[in-house]
N, C-alpha and C positions, 0 to 999 in steps of 0.2 A: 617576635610576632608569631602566632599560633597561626597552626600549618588549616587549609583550606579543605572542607570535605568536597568529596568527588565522588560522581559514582562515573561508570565510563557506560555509554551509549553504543549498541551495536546492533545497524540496521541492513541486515544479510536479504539483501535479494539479489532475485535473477540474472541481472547484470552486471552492478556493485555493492559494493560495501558500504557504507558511510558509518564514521565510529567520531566518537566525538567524549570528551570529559567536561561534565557541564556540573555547575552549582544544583543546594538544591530551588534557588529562585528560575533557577530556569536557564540562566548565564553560560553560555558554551565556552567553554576556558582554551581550546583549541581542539580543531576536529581536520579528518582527514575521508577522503573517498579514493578508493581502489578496485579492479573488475574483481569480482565473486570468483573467478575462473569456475565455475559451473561445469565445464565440461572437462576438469583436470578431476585430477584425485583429490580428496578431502586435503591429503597432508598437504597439499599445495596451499592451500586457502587458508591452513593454520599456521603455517610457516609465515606465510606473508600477512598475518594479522599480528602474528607472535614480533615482529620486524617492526609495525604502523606502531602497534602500543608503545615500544620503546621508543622510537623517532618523536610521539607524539608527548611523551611526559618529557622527554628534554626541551619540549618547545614553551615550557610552562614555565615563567622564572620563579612564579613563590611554589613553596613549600606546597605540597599537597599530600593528602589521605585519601585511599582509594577505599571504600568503603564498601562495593560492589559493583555487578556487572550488570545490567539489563540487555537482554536478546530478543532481538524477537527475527525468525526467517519463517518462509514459509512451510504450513505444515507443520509446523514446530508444535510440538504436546508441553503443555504446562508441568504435566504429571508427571512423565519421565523422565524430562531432558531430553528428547530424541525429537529430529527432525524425519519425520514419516513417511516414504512414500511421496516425494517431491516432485510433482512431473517434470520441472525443468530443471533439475540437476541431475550428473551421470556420477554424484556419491556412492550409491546405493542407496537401498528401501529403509533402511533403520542406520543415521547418523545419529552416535552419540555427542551432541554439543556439547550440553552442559559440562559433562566427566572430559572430555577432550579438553576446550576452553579454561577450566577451569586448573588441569594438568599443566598447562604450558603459562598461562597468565599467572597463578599464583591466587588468585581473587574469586572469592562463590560469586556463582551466575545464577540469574533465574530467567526462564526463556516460557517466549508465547507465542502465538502467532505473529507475523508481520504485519497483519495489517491492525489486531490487538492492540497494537503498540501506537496505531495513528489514533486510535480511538480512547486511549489511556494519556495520550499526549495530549488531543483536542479537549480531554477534560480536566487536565491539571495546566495545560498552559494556552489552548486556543477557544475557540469560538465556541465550544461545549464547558467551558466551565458555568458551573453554576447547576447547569442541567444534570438532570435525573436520566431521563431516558431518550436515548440516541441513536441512531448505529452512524457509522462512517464508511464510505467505500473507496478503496484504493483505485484509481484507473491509471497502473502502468501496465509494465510487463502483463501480465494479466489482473485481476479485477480480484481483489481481495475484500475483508469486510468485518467489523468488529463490533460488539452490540454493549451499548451499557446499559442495563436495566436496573433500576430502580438504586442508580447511584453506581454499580456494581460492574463489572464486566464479566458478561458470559460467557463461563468456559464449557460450558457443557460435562457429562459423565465420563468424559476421555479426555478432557480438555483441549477438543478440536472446537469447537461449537465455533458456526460462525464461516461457512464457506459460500457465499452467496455468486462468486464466479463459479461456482460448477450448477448452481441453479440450471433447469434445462429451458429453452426459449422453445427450440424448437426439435423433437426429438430426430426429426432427417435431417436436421443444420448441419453446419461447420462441423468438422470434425475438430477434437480436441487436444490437446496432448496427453489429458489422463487418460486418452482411451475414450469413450464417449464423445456423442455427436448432439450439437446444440446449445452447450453450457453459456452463460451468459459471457463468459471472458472471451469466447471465441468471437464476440460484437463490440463490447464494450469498453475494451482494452486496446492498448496503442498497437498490442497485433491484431487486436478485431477490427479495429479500422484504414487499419492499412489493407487488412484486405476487404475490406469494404471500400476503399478508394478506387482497388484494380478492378474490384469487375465493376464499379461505375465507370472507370476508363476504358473499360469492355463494352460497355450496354450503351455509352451515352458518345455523341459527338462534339460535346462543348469543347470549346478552347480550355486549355488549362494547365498552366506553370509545371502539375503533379504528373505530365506526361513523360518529362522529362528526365524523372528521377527511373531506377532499377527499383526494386521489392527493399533488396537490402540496402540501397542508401537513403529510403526514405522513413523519416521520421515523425514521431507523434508530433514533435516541434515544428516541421515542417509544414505538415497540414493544418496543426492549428493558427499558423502565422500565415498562410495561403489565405482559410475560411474570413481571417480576418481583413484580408485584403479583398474578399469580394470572390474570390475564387468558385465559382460555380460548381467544381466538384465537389470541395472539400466541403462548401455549405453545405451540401446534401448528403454528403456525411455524416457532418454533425448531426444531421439531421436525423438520418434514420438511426446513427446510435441510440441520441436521446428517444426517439421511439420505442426501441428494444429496452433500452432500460427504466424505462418509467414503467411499464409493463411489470417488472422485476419491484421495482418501487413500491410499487401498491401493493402488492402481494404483502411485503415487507411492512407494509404500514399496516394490514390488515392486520398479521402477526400478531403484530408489536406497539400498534399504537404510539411511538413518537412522539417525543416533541420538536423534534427535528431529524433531517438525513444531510448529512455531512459528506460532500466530494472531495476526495484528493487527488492529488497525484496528475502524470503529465498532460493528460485530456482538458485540465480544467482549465489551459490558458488559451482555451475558449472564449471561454466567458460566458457570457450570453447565449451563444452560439450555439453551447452543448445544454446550457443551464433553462433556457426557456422549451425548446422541445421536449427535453426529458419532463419537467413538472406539467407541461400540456400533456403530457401523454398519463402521468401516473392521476394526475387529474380528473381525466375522462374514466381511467379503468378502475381506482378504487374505489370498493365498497363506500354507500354514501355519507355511512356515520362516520366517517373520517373525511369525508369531501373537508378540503380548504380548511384543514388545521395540524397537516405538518407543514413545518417550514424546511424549504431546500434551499443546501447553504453549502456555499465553496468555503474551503479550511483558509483561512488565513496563515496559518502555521509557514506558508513556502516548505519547496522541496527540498529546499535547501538541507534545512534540520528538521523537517517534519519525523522523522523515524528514530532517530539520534532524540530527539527530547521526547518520544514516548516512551522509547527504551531506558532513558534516565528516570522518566517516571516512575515505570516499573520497577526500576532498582530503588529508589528512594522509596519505596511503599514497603521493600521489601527487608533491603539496610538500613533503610535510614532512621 
């Protein structure tokens, strides 16, 4: 029987890892998740990747050929291999992935942004195939964002193109991790709205399950499964995210003209919730020639392997 091509999938964020060896139909042949340790040293994160890889090809009974790596973390430059300037990781300012990775694994890598990867994924295996021009927005850890035009994914002259969490909302908001006050991720991400839950547990006196939790035990998971039980906080949460970020939206579509905008990631098991205030909002604010013809669309892909099959994308475009 002739050995099975693979490319391995590796989706480095903020909080974990998820790597995965998938076909090139799309097929996840076995995948794993572990924390990033973000706050250790690099070596830590490569040692314990260099460990998942091996644990992970023994879980495979046929024959495989690893044919490449897809990467995508955040910040990451297509051009050099180097993770840039990452504000939630304490690596330092210039990680070299790719030459690292590539060192200890044995296998050429090719590396993009992280959210690049949900937007190369939704177009070779979710709700953007077929589509020309798109972008997608990440709402976890913070609010990432990847644009395909005209079939193509932008990487821009540095190969960052494509940060619409540092967009500024409001320039005295939130202060940010990168330094700067205001950027969309400080609202729009499961820490924009956690701290959009506290000071509406500040300002408002309704009853509410989310009083109960501390800052650090509560979760995007949390509030999105409150809002859906009726939770008066958490609805107006949702609420005013989608306000902020439809704001963000339109601007976006003004850009770019779309044929769609693509949500992922842990905010969106909303639903509803997050999904009709945001398109009220970007509705009202967009320019008119674009009134009522993008469509807004939660990723079907799950979190599961949404990052793990962009990143195998990207490797099969580029080995395969």
């Amino acid at each position: 029987m002739a050995a099975t091509n693979v490319v391995l999938g590796i989706d480095l964020g903020g909080t974990q890892t998820k790597i995965g060896f998938v076909k090139k139909d799309g097929e996840v042949l076995a995948w794993d998740v572990f924390p990033s340790l973000a706050d250790k040293d690099f070596v830590h994160f490569v040692n314990q990747l260099s460990e998942k890889f091996q644990a992970l090809q023994k879980n495979i009974k046929e024959e495989i050929v690893i044919k490449g790596i897809g990467l995508g973390a955040p910040n990451a430059n297509f051009y050099t291999g180097n993770m840039e300037k990452a504000v939630n990781f304490q690596w330092g300012e210039t990680v070299p992935l790719v030459k690292s990775i590539e060192k200890v694994l044995g296998c050429q890598v090719v590396v993009t942004n992280d959210a690049n990867l949900v937007a190369i994924g939704e177009q070779e295996y979710g709700v953007g195939k077929g589509m020309k021009n798109f972008i997608v927005l990440t709402l976890g850890t913070g609010v990432g964002s990847g644009f395909i035009v005209n079939g193509e994914l932008l990487l821009g002259h540095d190969g960052m193109a494509g940060e619409m969490g540092h967009v500024n909302v409001n320039p005295n908001g939130r202060l940010c991790n990168c330094g700067s006050k205001g950027c969309l991720e400080t609202y729009a991400s499961v820490t924009g709205i956690k701290r959009t839950v506290f000071k509406l547990l500040a300002d408002m006196k309704r009853a509410s399950q989310l009083r109960d939790y501390s800052y650090n035990e509560l979760t995007g998971k949390m509030i999105a499964e409150a809002a859906l039980e009726g939770d008066p906080i958490a609805m107006r949460a949702f609420e005013y995210t989608g306000e902020i970020l439809g704001t963000k939206l339109a601007d976006a579509g003004a850009y770019f003209s779309p044929e769609a905008i693509i949500l992922a990631g842990g905010l969106t098991k909303a639903g509803d919730l997050l999904l009709i205030p945001t398109k009220k909002s970007m509705e009202k604010r967009i320019f008119q020639a674009f009134r009522g013809k993008i469509k807004l669309m939660i990723s079907d892909m799950g979190q599961k392997y949404d990052g793990v099959l962009g990143a195998a994308a990207l490797a099969w475009r580029h080995f395969g």
